[in-house]
N, C-alpha and C positions, 0 to 999 in steps of 0.2 A: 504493500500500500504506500509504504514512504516514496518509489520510486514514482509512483504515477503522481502523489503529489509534486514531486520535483518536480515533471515534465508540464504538470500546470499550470505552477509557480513560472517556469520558461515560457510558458505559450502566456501568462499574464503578460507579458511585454508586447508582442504585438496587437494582443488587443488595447491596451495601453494606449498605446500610440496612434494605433486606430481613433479611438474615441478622442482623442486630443487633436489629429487630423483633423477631422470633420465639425468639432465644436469651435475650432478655433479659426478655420477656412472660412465661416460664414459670420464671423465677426467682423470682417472687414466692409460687409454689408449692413449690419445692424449700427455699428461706431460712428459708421460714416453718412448716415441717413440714406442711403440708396434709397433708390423710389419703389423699389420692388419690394424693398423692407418696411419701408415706412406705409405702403399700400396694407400689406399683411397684418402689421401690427394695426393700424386706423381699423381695418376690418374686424380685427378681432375687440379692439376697444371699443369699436362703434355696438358690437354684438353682446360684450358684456355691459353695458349700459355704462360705461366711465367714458366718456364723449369728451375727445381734447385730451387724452391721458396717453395716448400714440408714443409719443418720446421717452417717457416716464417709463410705461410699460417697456418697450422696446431695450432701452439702458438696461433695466433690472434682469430683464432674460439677459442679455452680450453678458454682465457682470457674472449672474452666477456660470453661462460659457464659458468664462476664461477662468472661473476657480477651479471649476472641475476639471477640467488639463492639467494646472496647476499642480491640482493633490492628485491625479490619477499616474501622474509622470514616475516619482520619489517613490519606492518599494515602501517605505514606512509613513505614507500618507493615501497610499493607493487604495486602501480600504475606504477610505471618506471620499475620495473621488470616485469610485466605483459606488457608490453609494449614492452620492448626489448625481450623478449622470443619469442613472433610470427617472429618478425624482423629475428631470429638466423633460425629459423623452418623454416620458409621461404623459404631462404637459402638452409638449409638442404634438404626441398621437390621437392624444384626446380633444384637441383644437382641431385635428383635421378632421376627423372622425366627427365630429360634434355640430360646430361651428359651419358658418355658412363658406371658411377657407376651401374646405372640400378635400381630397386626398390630393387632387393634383391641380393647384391653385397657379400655376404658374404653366401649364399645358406641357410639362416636360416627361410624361410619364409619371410622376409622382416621386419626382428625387429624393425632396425633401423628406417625404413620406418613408421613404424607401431606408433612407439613412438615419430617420431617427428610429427606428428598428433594428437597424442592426448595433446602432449606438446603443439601444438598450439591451441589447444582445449578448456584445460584448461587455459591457457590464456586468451581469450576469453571471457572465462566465468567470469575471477578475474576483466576485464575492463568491461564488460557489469554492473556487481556487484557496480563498482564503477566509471560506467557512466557518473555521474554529476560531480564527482573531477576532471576524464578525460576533461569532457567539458569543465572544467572550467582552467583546466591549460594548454589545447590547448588553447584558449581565449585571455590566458593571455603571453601565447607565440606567438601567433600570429598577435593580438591587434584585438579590437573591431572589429573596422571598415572595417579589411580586410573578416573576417566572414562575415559581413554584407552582403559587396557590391556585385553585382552581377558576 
């Protein structure tokens, strides 16, 4: 069992890297007010009833974008980036899914769609990898005994 851990602990790096690719590639769009961004975000703001909140929102996703790279990059922060990544994707699937964005809001086959899945994907894969650190720093944020009890 230790060696197939090993080789998932190894295979954590490209998905790693993946996930820091992709969140941080589409930041140059959101930073910069592109209009394709600022469209997506307006729609989505206009849909959750905050009207005028376009940039606000918009900032607050790039932001938490570029932490989860951040901690997903560092083997001893990769747990909290792998962590927050599905949290953002989430997010992301459930807006396409949901909202009037659609899957494929931009007529390219559903990139965007396409990638925040597999971003959550690979996430996934970087906590299932490191499983027991996970369990163990839920545990310990949550205290013993609330795990326990029924």
């Amino acid at each position: 069992m230790a060696g197939i851990d090993r080789i998932h602990r190894l295979l954590t790096w490209p998905a790693a890297f993946y996930i820091a690719g992709i969140l941080l590639w589409y930041e140059q769009y959101k930073l910069t007010g592109n209009p394709g961004s600022v469209w997506l975000f307006t729609v989505l703001s206009d849909w959750l009833h905050i009207h005028g909140y376009e940039k606000p929102f918009r900032l607050f996703v790039a932001s938490m974008e570029i932490a989860a790279p951040l901690l997903v990059l560092p083997p001893f922060t990769r747990i909290w980036g792998a962590a927050l990544a599905p949290g953002i994707m989430s997010g992301a699937i459930f807006f396409h899914v949901v909202s009037p964005l659609g899957i494929d809001p931009y007529h390219d086959g559903g990139a965007l769609f396409k990638e925040a899945r597999a971003v959550w994907l690979c996430a996934g894969f970087v906590l299932l990898s490191y499983r027991a650190e996970a369990m163990a720093i839920i545990t310990g944020l949550l205290g013993r005994n609330r795990l326990a009890s029924p």
